[in-house]
C-alpha positions as CSV (number, residue, x, y, z in Angstrom):
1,X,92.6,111.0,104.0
2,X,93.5,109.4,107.4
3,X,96.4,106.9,107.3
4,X,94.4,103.7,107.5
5,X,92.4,105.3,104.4
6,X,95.7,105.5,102.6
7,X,97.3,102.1,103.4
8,X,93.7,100.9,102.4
9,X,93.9,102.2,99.1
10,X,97.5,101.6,98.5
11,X,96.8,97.6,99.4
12,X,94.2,97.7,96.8
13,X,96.9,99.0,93.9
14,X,99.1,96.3,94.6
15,X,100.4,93.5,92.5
16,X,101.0,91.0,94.7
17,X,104.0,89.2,92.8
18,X,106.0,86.0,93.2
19,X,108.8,85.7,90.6
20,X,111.6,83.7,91.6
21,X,113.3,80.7,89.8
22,X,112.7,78.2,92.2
23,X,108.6,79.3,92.1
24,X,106.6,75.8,92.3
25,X,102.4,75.4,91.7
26,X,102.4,74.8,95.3
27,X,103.9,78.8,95.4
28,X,101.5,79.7,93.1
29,X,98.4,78.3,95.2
30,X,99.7,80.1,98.0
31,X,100.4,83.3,96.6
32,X,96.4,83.0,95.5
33,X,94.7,82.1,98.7
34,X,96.4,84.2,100.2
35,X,95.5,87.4,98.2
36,X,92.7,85.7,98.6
37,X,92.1,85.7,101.9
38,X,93.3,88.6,102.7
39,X,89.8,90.7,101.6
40,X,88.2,91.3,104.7
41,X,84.7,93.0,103.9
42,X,83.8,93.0,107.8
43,X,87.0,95.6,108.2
44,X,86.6,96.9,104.6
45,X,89.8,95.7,103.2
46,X,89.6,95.6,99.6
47,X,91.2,92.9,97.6
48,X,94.8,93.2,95.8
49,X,94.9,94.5,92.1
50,X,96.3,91.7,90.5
51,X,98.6,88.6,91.4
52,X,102.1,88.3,89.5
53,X,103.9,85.3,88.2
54,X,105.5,83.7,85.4
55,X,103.7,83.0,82.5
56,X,104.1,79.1,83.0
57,X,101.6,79.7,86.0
58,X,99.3,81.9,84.5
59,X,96.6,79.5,83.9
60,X,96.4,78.3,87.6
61,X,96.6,81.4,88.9
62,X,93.7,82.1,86.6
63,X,91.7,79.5,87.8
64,X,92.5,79.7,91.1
65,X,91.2,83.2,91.5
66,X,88.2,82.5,89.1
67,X,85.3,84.6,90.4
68,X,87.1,87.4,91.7
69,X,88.1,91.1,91.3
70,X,92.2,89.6,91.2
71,X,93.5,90.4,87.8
72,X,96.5,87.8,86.5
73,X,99.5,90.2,85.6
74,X,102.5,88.1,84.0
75,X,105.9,88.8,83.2
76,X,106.4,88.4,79.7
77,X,109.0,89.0,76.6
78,X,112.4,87.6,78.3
79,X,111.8,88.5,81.9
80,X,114.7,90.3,83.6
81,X,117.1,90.9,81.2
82,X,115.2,91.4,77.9
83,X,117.9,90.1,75.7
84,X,116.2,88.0,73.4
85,X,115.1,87.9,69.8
86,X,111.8,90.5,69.4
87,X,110.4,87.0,68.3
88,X,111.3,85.4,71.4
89,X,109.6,88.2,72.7
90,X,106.4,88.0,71.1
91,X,105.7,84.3,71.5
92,X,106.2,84.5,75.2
93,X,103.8,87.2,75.2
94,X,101.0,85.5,73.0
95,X,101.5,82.5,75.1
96,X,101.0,84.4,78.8
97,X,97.5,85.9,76.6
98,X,96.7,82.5,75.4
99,X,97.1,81.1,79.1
100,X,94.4,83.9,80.2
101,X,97.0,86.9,81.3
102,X,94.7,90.1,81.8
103,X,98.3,92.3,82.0
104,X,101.5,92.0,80.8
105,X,104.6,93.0,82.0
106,X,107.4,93.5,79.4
107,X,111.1,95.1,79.8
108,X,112.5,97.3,77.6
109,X,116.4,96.3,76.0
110,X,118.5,98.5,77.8
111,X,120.8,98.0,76.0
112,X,119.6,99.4,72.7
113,X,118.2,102.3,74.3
114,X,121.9,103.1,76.4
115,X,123.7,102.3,72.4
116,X,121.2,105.0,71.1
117,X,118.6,102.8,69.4
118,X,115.8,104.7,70.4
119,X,114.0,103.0,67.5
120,X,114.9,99.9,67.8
121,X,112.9,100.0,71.5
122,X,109.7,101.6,70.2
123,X,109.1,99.3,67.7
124,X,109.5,96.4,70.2
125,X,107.5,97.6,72.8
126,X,104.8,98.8,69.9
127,X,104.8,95.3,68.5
128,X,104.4,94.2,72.4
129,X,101.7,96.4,72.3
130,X,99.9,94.8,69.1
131,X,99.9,91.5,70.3
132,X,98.5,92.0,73.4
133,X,95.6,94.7,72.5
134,X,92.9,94.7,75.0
135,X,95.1,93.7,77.9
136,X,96.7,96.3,80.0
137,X,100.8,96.3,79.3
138,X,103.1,97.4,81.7
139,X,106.4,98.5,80.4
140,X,109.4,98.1,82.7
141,X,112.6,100.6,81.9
142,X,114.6,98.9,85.0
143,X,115.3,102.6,85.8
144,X,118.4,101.2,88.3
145,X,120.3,100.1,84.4
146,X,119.5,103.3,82.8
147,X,121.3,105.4,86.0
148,X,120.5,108.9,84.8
149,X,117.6,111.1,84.5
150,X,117.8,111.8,80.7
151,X,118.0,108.1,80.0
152,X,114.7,107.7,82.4
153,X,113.2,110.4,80.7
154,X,113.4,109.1,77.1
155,X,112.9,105.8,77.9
156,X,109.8,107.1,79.5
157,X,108.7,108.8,76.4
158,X,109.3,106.2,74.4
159,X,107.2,103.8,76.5
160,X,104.4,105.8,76.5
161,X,104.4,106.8,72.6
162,X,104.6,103.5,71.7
163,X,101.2,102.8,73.3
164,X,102.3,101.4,77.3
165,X,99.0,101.6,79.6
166,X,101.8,101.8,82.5
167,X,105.7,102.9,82.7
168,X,107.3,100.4,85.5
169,X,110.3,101.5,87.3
170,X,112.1,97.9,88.0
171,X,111.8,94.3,87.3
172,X,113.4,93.7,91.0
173,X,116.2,91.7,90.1
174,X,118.6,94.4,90.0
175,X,121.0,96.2,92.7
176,X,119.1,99.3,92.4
177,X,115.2,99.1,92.2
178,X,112.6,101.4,92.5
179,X,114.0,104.9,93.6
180,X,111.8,108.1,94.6
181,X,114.3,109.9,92.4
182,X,113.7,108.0,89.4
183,X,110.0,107.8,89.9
184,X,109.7,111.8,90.5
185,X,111.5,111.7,86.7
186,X,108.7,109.1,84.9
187,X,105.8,110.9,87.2
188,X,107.1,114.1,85.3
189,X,106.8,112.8,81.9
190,X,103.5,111.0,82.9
191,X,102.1,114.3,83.9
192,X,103.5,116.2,80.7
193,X,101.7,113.5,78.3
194,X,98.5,113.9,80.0
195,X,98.8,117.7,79.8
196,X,99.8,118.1,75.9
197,X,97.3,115.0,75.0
198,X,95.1,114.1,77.9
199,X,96.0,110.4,77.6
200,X,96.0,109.0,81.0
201,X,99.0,106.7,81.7
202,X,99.7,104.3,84.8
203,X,103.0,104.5,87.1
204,X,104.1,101.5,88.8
205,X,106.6,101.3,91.5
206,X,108.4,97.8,91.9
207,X,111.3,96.7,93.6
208,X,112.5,96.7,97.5
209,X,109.3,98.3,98.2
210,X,108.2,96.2,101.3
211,X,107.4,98.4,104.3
212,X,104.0,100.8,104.6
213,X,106.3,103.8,105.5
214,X,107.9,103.6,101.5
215,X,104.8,102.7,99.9
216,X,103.1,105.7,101.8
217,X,105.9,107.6,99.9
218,X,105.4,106.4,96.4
219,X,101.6,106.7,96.8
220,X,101.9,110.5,98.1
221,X,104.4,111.3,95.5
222,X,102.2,110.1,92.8
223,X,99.2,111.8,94.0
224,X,100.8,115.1,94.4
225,X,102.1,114.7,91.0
226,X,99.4,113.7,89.2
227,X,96.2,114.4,91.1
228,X,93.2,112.3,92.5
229,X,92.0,110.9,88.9
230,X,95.3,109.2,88.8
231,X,94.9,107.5,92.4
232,X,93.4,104.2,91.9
233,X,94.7,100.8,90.6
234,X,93.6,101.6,87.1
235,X,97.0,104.1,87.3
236,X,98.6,103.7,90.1
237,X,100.6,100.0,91.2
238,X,103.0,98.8,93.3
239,X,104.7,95.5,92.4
240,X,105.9,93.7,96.1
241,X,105.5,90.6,98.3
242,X,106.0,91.1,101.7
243,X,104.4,94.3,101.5
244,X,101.0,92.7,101.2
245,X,101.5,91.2,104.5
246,X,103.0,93.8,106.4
247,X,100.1,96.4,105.4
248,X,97.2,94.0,106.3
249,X,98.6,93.5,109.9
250,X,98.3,96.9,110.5
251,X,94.7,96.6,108.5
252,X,93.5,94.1,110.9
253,X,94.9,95.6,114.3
């Protein structure tokens, strides 16, 4: 695969995100046209995987990209922090479905997980995962929080047995994002899961990732890990902004 073959297929596994508190409709309307725009069938670009957004802007993102291949991803269940009621939770998440999400986004509580309540996490994300059957959930660990590799690696595990479609290493919002080291630890368990049961589950890389050069990185590392089934954006994402830009000028050169 020649680079330009790589950065092609990378730009088509990325969610191209806007999640910021001072996000307005006029944001949202950018952030669409934009992804948008930015299929060029002439030069055989291939469209993003999915805008996204808060769930507030779900439904006009949703009808702005009517017609399209864009999926709507939403954050969802107390987006950063995760510290709210698993009721709180759940009604966020029902209302980002009932606005026309196609993917959810949920954190994990760190929290629990770092005091030892491994159980108290599975059955949150396994209730996240009931409400929101039939749409593809991404479960964030905010790998930067948990800080070391056994901590990665069960929350991992725990992710993944209680039904995620995706593990996600970061929400963003947090001094330490996306790291290769981290990643190489939830590719592992990824790998070992489709070994013992032949379950296929997604990685997505979020967080600081904004240059070609990383994305290039996480993409190789997750294809050496996992293999060519695994290498599309029905398993592989990466959540950024700027990044969309910055590969489709080199796209269009």
């Amino acid at each position: 695969m020649t680079e330009k073959e790589l950065l092609k297929k990378i730009y088509s596994c990325i969610d191209n995100t806007t999640l910021e508190g001072c996000d307005t409709t006029e944001r949202i309307t950018r952030l669409c046209q934009d992804s948008l725009r930015m299929q060029d069938s002439g030069k055989e670009i291939p469209s993003v995987a999915a805008v996204c957004v808060y769930p507030v802007f779900v439904r006009q993102a949703k009808h702005l990209l009517q017609g399209s291949p864009i999926r709507v991803a939403s954050v969802a269940g107390a987006f950063p922090a995760g510290q709210s009621p698993i009721e709180v939770k759940l009604h966020e998440v029902r209302y980002a479905i009932n606005e026309g999400a196609d993917e959810i986004d949920m954190v994990i509580s760190r929290g629990a997980l770092i005091e030892g309540k491994e159980q108290q996490v599975y059955d949150e994300i396994a209730a996240v995962r009931q409400v929101s059957t039939g749409h593809t959930l991404k479960v964030i660990l905010e790998t930067g929080e948990l800080q070391t590799r056994t901590l990665i690696r069960k929350a991992s595990q725990i992710a993944i047995t209680a039904g995620a479609d995706f593990i996600k290493t970061s929400t963003g919002k947090t001094t330490v994002s996306a790291t290769p080291d981290a990643s190489l630890v939830m590719l592992e368990v990824i790998r070992e899961e489709y070994e013992k049961t032949h379950r296929m589950v997604g990685f997505k890389a979020a967080g600081g990732i904004s240059t070609p050069e990383a994305a290039m990185q996480y993409a190789s590392m997750a294809h050496s890990i996992l293999g060519d089934n695994f290498f599309n954006n029905q398993y592989f994402r990466i959540g950024a902004s700027r990044l969309v830009n910055n590969i489709f000028s080199l796209l269009t050169l």
